[in-house]
C-alpha positions in Angstrom: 28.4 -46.9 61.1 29.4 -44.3 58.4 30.3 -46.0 55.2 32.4 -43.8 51.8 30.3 -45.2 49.0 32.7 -44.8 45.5 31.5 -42.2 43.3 29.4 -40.6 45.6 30.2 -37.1 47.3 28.3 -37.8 51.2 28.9 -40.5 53.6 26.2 -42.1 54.3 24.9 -43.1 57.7 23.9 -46.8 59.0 22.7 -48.6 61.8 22.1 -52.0 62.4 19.1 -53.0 63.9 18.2 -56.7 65.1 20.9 -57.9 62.9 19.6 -55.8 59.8 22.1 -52.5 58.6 19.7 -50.1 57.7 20.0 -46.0 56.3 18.2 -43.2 58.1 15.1 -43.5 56.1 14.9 -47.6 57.3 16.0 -48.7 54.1 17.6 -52.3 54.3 21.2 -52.3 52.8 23.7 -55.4 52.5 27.2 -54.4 53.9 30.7 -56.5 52.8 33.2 -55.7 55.0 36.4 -55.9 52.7 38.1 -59.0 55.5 34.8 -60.8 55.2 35.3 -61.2 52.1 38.8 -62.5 51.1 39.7 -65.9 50.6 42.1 -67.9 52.8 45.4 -65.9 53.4 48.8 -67.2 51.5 50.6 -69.2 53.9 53.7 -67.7 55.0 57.2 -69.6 54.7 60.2 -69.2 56.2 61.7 -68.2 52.7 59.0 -64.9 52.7 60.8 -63.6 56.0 64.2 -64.1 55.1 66.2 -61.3 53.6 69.3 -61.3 51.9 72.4 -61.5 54.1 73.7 -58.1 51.9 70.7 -56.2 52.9 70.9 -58.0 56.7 74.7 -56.8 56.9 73.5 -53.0 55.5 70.6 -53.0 58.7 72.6 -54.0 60.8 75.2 -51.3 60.3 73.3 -48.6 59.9 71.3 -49.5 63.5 74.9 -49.5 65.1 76.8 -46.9 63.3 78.5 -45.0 66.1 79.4 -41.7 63.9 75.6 -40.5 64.6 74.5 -39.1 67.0 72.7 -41.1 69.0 69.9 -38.4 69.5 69.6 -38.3 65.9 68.4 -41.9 65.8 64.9 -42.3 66.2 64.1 -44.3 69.5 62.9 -47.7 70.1 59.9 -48.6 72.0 57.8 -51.4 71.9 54.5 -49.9 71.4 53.4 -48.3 68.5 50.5 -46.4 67.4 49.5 -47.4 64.2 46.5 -45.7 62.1 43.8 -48.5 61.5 41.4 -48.6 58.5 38.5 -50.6 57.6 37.1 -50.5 54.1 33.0 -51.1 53.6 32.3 -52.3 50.0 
């Protein structure tokens, strides 16, 4: 695994061997990985998704506005790519 260390200008290599991350030179290190350690996540309620009918109305309209082009809207697939990053403290 390559790890970013803060305040430091190289990435620095690791492996992890019989259960033990480790640098090139064998050293033992202790890796967090950022999700590990967070607390339980807020529960979501209904009232977090909910947005207000205004804004709902605005959406709506502007995802069926028939003055545009319809090649000028962006089109809508059901799978997206989506760039992925994991943080090592």
């Amino acid at each position: 695994m390559r790890v970013a260390i803060p305040g430091c200008g190289d990435s620095l290599e690791l492996k992890e061997i019989h259960g033990v991350w480790v640098t090139d030179d064998c050293e033992p290190v202790e890796v967090e990985f950022s999700w590990a350690a967070r607390g339980a996540a807020a529960e979501v309620t209904e009232a977090d998704c909910v947005c207000p009918h205004e804004l709902a109305a605005r959406l709506i309209h502007m995802c069926a506005d028939e003055e545009e082009a319809p090649a000028a809207r962006a089109p809508l697939t059901r799978n997206a790519t989506v760039a992925a990053a994991h943080h090592v403290v």
